[in-house]
ZAFIMI-871445 format. One record per residue (C-alpha): residue in three letters; x, y, z. Coordinates in steps of 0.25 Angstrom, whole numbers, padded with zeros to 4 digits, always signed. Example, Ala and Ser with C-alpha at 12.3 -4.5 7.8 and 13.67 -1.06 7.14 Angstrom:
2
ALA+0049-0018+0031SER+0055-0004+0029
end
This chain:
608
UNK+0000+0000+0000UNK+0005+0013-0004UNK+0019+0014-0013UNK+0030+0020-0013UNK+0040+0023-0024UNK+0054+0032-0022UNK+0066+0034-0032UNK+0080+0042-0029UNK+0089+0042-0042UNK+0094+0049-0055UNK+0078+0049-0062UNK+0067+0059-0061UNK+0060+0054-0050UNK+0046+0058-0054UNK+0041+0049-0064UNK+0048+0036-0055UNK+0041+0040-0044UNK+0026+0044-0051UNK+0028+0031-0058UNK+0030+0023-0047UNK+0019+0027-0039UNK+0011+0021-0052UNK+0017+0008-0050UNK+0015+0009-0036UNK+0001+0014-0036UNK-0007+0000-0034UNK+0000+0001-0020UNK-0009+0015-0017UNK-0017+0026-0024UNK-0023+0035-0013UNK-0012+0047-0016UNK+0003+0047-0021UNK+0015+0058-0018UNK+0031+0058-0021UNK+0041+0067-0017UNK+0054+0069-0026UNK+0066+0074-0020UNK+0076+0083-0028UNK+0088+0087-0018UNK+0081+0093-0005UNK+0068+0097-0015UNK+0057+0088-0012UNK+0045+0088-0020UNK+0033+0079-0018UNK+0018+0079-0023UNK+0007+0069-0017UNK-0008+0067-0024UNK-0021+0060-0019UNK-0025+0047-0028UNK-0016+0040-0037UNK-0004+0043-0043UNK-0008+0050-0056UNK-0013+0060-0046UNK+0000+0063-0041UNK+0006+0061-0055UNK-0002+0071-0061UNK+0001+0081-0048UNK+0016+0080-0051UNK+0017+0079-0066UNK+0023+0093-0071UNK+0029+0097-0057UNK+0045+0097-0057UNK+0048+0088-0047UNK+0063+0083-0051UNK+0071+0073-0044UNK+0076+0060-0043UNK+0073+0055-0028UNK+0057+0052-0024UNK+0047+0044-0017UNK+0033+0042-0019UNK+0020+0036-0014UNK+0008+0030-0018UNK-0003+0029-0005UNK-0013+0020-0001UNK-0019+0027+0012UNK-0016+0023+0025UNK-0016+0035+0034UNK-0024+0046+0030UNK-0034+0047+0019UNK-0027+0049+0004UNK-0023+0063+0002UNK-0013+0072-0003UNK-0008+0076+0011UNK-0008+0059+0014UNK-0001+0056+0002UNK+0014+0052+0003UNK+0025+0057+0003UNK+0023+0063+0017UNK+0034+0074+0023UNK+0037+0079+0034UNK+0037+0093+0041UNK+0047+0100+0034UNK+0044+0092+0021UNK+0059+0084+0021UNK+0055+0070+0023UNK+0046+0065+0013UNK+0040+0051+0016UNK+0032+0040+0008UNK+0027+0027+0014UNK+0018+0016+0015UNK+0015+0008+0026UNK+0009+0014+0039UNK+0014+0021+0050UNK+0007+0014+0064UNK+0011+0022+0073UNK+0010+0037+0064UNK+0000+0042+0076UNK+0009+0042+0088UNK+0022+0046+0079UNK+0012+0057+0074UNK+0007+0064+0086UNK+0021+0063+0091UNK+0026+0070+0078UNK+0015+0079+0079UNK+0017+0085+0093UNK+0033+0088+0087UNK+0028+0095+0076UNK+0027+0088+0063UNK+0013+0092+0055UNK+0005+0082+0048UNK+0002+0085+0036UNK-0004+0070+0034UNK-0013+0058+0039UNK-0003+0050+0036UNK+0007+0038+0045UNK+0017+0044+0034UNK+0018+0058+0038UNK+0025+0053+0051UNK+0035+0045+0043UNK+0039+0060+0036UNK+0039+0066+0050UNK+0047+0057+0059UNK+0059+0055+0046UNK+0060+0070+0047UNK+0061+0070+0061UNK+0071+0059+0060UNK+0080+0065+0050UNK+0094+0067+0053UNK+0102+0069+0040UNK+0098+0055+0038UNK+0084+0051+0029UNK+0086+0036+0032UNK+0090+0039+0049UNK+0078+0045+0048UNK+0069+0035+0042UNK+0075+0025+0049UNK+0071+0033+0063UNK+0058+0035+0058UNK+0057+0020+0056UNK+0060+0016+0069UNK+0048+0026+0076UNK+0037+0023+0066UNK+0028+0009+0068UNK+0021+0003+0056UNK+0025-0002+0042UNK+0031+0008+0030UNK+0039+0009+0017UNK+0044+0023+0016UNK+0051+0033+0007UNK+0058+0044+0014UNK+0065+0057+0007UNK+0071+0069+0015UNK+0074+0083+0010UNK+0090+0082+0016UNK+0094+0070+0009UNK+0090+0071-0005UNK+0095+0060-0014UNK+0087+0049-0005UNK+0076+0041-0002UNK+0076+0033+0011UNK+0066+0021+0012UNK+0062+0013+0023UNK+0050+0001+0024UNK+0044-0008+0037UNK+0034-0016+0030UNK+0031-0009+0018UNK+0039-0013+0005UNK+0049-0004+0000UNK+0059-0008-0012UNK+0072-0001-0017UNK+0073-0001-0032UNK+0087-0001-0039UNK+0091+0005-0053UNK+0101+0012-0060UNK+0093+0025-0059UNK+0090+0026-0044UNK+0082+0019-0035UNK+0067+0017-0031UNK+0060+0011-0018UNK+0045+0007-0020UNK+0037+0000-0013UNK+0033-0010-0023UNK+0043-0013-0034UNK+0033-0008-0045UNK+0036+0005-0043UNK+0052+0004-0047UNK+0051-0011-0057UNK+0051+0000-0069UNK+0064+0004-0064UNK+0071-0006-0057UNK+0070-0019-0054UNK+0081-0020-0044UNK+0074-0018-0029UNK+0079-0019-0015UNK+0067-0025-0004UNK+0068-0015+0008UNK+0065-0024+0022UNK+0060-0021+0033UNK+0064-0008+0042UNK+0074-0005+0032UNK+0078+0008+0026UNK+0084+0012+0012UNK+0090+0025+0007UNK+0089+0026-0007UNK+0096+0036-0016UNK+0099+0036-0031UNK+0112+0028-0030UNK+0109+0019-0018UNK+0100+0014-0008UNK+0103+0009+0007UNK+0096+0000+0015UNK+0096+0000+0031UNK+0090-0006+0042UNK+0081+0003+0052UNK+0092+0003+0061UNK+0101+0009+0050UNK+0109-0004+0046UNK+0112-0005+0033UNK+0107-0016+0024UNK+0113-0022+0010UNK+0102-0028+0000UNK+0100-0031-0015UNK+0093-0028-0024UNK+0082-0039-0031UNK+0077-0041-0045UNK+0060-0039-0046UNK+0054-0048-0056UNK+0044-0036-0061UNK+0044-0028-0073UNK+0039-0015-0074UNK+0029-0019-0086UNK+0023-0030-0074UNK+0018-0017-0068UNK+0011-0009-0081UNK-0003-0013-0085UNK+0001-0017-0100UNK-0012-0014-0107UNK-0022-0018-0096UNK-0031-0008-0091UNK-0027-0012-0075UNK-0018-0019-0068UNK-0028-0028-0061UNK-0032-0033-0075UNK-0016-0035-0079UNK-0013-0044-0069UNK-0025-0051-0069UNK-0022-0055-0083UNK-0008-0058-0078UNK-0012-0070-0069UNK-0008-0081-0080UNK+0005-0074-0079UNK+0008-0073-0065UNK+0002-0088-0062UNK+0011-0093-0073UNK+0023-0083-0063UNK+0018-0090-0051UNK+0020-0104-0056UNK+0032-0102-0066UNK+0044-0112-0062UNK+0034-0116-0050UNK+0028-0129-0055UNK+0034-0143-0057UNK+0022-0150-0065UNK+0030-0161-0063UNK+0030-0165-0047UNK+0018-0155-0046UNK+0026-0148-0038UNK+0028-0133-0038UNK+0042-0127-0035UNK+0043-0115-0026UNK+0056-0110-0021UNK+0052-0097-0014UNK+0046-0107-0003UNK+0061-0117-0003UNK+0065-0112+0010UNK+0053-0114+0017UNK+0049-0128+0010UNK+0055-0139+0020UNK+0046-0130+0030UNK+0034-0128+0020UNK+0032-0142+0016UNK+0031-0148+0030UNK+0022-0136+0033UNK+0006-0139+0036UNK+0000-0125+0038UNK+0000-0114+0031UNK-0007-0099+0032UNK-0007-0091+0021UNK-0008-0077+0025UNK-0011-0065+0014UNK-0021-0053+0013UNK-0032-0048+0001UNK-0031-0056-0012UNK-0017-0061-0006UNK-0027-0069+0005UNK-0037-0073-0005UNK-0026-0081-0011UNK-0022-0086+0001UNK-0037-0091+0002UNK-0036-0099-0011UNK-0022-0104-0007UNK-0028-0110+0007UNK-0038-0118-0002UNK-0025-0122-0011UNK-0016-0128+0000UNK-0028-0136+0004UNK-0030-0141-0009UNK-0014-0145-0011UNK-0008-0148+0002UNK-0012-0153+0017UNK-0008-0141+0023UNK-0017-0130+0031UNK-0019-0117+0028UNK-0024-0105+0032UNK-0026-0091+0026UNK-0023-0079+0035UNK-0026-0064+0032UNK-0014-0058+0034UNK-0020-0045+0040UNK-0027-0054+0050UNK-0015-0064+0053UNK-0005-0059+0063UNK-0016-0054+0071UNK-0021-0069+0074UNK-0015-0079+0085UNK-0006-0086+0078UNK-0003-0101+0079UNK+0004-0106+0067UNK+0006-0122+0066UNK+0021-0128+0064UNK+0026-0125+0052UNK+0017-0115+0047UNK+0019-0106+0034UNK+0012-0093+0032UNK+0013-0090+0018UNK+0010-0075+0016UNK+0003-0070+0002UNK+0005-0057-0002UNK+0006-0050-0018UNK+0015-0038-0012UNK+0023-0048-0002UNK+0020-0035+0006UNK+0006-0035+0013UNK+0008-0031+0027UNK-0003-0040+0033UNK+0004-0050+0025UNK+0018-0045+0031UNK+0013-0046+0044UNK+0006-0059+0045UNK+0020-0067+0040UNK+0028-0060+0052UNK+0017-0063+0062UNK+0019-0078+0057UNK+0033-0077+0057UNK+0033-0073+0071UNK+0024-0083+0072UNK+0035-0095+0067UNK+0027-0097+0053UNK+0035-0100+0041UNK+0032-0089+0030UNK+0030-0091+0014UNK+0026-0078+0006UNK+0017-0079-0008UNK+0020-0064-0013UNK+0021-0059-0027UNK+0033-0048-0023UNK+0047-0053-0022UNK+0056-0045-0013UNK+0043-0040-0004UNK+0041-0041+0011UNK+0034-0055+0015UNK+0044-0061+0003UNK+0054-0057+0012UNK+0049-0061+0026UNK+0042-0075+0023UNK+0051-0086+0023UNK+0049-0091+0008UNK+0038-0086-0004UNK+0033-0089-0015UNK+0030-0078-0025UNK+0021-0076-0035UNK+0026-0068-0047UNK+0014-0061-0051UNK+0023-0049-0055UNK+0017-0034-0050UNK+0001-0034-0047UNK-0002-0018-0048UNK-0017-0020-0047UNK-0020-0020-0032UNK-0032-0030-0034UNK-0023-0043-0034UNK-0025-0053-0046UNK-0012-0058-0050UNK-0005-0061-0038UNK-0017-0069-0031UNK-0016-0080-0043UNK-0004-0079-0041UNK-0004-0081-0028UNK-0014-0093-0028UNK-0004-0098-0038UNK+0008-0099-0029UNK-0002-0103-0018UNK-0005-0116-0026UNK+0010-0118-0029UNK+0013-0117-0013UNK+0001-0125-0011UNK+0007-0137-0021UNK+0019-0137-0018UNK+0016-0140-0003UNK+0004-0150-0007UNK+0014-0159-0016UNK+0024-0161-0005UNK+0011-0166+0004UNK-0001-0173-0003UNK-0003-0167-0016UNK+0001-0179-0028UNK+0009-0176-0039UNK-0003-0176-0048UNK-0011-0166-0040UNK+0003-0157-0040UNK+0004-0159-0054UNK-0010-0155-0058UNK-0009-0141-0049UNK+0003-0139-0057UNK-0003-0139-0069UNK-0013-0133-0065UNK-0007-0121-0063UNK+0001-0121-0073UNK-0012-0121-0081UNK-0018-0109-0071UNK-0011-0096-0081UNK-0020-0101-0092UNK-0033-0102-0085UNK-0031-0090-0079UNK-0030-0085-0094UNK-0044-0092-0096UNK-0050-0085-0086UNK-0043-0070-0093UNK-0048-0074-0104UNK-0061-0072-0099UNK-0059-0057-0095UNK-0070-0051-0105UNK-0081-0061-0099UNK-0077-0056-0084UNK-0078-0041-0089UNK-0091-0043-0094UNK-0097-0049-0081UNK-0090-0038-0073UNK-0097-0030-0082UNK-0110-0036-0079UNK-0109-0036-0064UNK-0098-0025-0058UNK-0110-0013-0055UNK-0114-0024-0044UNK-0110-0020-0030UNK-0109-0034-0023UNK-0103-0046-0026UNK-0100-0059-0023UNK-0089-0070-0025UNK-0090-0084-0021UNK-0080-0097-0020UNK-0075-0108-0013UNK-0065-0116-0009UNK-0052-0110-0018UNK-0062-0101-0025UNK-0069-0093-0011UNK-0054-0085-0010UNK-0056-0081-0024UNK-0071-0077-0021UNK-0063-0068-0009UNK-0053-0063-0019UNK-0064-0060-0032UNK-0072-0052-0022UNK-0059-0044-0017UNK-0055-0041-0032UNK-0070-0036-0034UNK-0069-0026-0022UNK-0054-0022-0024UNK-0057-0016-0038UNK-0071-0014-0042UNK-0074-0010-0028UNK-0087-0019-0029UNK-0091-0027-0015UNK-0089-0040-0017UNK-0087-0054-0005UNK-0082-0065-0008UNK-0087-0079-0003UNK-0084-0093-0001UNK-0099-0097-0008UNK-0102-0106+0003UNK-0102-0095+0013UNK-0111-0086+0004UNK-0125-0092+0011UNK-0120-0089+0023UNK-0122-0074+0021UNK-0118-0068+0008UNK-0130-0074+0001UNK-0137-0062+0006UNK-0131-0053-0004UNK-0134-0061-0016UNK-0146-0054-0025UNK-0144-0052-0039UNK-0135-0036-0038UNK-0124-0047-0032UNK-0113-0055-0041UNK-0108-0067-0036UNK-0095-0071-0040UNK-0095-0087-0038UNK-0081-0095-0041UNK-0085-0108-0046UNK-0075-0117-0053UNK-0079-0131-0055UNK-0072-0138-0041UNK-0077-0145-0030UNK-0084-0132-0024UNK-0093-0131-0038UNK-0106-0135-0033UNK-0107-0127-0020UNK-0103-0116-0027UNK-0113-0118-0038UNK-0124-0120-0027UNK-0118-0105-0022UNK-0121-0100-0034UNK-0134-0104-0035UNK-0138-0098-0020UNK-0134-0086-0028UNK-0142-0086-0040UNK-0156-0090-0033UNK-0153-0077-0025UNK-0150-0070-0040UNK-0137-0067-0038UNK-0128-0066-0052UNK-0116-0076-0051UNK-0102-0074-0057UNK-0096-0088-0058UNK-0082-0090-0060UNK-0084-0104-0064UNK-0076-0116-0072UNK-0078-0114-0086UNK-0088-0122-0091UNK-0097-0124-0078UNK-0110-0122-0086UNK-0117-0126-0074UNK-0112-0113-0066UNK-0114-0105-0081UNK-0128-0108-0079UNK-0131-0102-0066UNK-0122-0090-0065UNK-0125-0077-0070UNK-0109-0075-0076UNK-0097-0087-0078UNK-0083-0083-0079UNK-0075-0096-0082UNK-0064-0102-0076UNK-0057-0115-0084UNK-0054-0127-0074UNK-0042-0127-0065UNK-0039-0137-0052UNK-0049-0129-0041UNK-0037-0124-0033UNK-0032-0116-0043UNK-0046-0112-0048UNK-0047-0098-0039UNK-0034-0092-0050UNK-0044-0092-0061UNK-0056-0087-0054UNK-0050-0075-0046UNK-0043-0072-0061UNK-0059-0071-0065UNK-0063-0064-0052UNK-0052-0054-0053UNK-0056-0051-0068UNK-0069-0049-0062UNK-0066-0038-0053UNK-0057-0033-0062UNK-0069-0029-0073UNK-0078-0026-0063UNK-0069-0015-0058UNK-0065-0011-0071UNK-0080-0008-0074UNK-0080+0000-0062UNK-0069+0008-0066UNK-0061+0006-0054UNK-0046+0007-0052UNK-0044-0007-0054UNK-0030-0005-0052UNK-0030+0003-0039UNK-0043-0001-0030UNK-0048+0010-0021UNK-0042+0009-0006UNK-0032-0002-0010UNK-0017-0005-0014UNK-0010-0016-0019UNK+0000-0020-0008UNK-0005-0019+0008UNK+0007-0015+0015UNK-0001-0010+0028UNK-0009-0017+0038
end
């Protein structure tokens, strides 16, 4: 949530900065702001809404210089305003500060600031930042941030320039990511590797309670307590085209189209048809552990948590050991009592989610073994789990997930068979999942191929105010996660439902102003939820099925069919959330939302 983008080095820093607040703007759109440094002259602007705002603010003003930092908000503190957007300063107007995260104990520090005499010109936790590094300062920026550090509570990924030392950015972060970008031209910090990939793709990963001065030649790394610290740099797989829209009209619609691709990523080099056996060497040094292991809680937020869902229901399916599925943002705040040997595998797209974050070192503390499914290499919760698996779904700009969730039940089902073929699962059963998915990419296209038909039922149905989404067993997750999609970018009310729970209360809202979404692929769950769909129909509710092609029993009672070719029914919820999602997607798109950017959301949750 939020972004931050700074560059010090020998280019005009303007366009850098204005272009990677675009890249970065999925992570926040309530208001944007930069500040560009030209010897002890520091100029800054700040508008309200996304960035074009502030584009269009500082387009024709001369504001030269090659050392900057900028911002890109999702409110925390204090409404969305001018006066709340960042870069905050100080008093005197030396220090210049953008940051993401939250300040916890900003109250106390700022009635204590106050009754010394700094004025407020904001709501903002940030504001106390700018205050207390001018305070601090000495002749030394990074003295300064690091003293601040040590009196400030709560989590933050900052960007700091002062007046008196021109030439420099200084950087510090405590659980909010922060990357140094290396280039013959300079060097960048972002908070997500999107905003520098056009530049460089040589980054360094800033830890926890570490500081970094970065100047156009150099960059230093330090502990709080001033020791210094020699790390380098990593390669990132991502392009710069993997984050442009290349003839689509959205982002969400890109990389839904992209999910053949990114399942053929999460599989490539992974599958031994042969022994039915997947290879995964992200999880080596925790296997002698992981295959004696017998319980398991996977632990994820949002979509993230929805695939987590499905997975429980796959691990069944595959192996003999139990699972459970914990909402992270609720997780360390129960009484934890963890069996021998059990694994926590956290699932997170961003590998920064701070529910996520916190969850693993609850269970860490807790003695749990920990395995990370994430999509960024180099980020926080690949770096504190004990082993990982990752998912190369590339960049996902559109914050309504689609890509990465396939991609995450993929590398689910691989974990999941893996682990069932050194227990009960045969050879034969192995070698049929394999090929299954191997066979998933080009069913997925099947169910694209479709797209015109899904438009035209959104366009039948997306002026309804209320909907329903119904499955079960693999398929109820999927009716959480088709709702979710529903709400996060059309903004229409939608529940989703396991369809045996729907007489036990939400059969009172069916009337004919209501679509049902029912998931319906021809498994062991097919007759009850046909007899589901039925209970809705006497009640003249209009059904969406997503159904098995060629079910012409369900074509005959539903009001609309989207079709789904046959696949094993653990791997079924791939191709129908691809068709739920599509189905959002055109419902929005007739609602002429901002498909892209949802109101009141951002694409990586870095704050409790």
């Amino acid at each position: 949530m939020c972004g931050i983008v700074c560059y010090v080095g020998n280019k005009d820093v303007k366009p850098i900065l204005l272009e990677g607040l675009k890249r970065l703007e999925y992570r926040g759109y309530d208001s944007a702001g930069l500040a560009i440094q030209d010897g002890e002259e520091i100029k800054w602007h700040r508008a309200v809404g996304k960035i074009v705002e502030l584009e269009s603010k500082v387009n024709g003003l001369e504001m030269k210089g090659t050392v900057g930092i900028a911002h890109t908000r999702w409110a925390t503190h204090g409404e969305p305003s001018e006066d709340n957007a960042h870069p905050q300063r100080d008093r005197d107007e030396n220090v210049f500060v953008i940051h993401n995260g939250i300040i916890e104990n900003y109250h106390v520090l700022k009635r204590k600031l106050e009754r010394e005499g700094p004025r407020f010109r904001s709501e903002t936790d940030t504001e106390v930042l700018a205050h207390l590094i001018a305070l601090n300062f000495d002749g030394s920026l990074s003295d300064a941030v690091r003293k601040t550090m040590s009196q400030v509570e709560g989590t933050f990924g900052l960007g700091v320039i002062h007046r008196q030392t021109p030439g420099e950015i200084v950087v510090a972060r405590r659980g909010s990511p922060l990357i140094i970008g290396v280039s013959d031209n300079g060097h960048f910090v972002a908070s997500d590797v999107a905003a520098m990939v056009r530049y460089t793709n040589k980054v360094v990963h800033l830890e926890e309670n570490e500081v970094a001065t970065v100047t156009a030649d150099d960059f230093s790394i330090s502990t709080a307590q001033a020791k210094h610290i020699e790390r380098s740099t990593e390669t990132v797989e991502w392009r710069a085209e993997d984050a442009e829209l290349n003839g689509f009209p959205h982002f969400m619609l890109k990389e839904i189209y992209e999910q053949p691709m990114t399942i053929r990523n999460a599989i490539r080099g992974r599958l031994e048809p042969g022994e039915g056996v997947p290879k995964l060497g992200g999880i080596m040094p925790v296997w002698d552990k992981l295959k004696e292991c017998r319980h398991i809680t996977l632990v994820a937020c949002g979509t993230s948590y929805y695939a987590a869902s499905v997975g429980k229901y796959i691990f069944e399916k595959l192996t003999e050991i139990a699972v459970e599925v914990g909402l992270a943002s609720e997780f360390r705040y129960r009484k934890l009592n963890f069996p021998p040997n059990t694994f926590i595998v956290a699932i997170s797209q961003s590998g920064e989610t701070a529910d996520t974050l916190a969850a693993i070192r609850e269970a860490k503390r807790k003695g749990a073994s920990l395995i990370g499914i994430i999509n960024v290499v180099g980020s926080s919760i690949s770096r504190e789990t004990d082993a990982g698996i990752y998912n190369h779904a590339g960049p996902e700009i559109g914050v309504a997930s689609t890509k990465n969730f396939t991609s995450q039940l993929t590398t689910l089902t691989l974990l999941a068979l893996l682990l069932g073929r050194h227990q009960n699962l045969s050879l034969t059963e192995g070698v049929q999942a394999i090929r299954a998915l191997e066979a998933l990419p080009g069913l997925i296209e099947k169910v694209l191929a479709q797209a015109n038909h899904i438009e035209a039922i959104a366009e039948k149905y997306y002026k309804y105010g209320n909907w329903l989404f119904l499955g079960r067993k693999y398929n109820y997750p999927i009716a959480l996660e088709g709702a979710l999609k529903l709400k996060e970018v059309s903004y229409i009310h939608a529940e989703g439902y396991a369809a045996g729970e729907m007489k036990h209360g939400p059969i009172a809202l069916i009337n004919p102003e209501m679509p049902t979404v029912a998931i319906i692929p021809q498994d062991e769950m097919h007759e009850k939820m046909f007899s589901n769909i039925h209970e809705i129909k006497s009640r003249k509710g209009p059904v969406i099925a997503i159904a098995t092609e060629g079910d012409d029993k369900v074509r005959e009672v539903v009001d609309e069919m989207i079709e789904l070719p046959p696949v094993l029914d653990f791997l079924n919820p791939v191709l129908a959330v691809v068709a739920c999602q599509l189905l959002a997607y055109y419902c929005a798109n007739f609602l002429n939302r901002d498909i892209d950017k949802p109101r009141n959301l951002a694409k990586s949750v870095t704050v409790e």
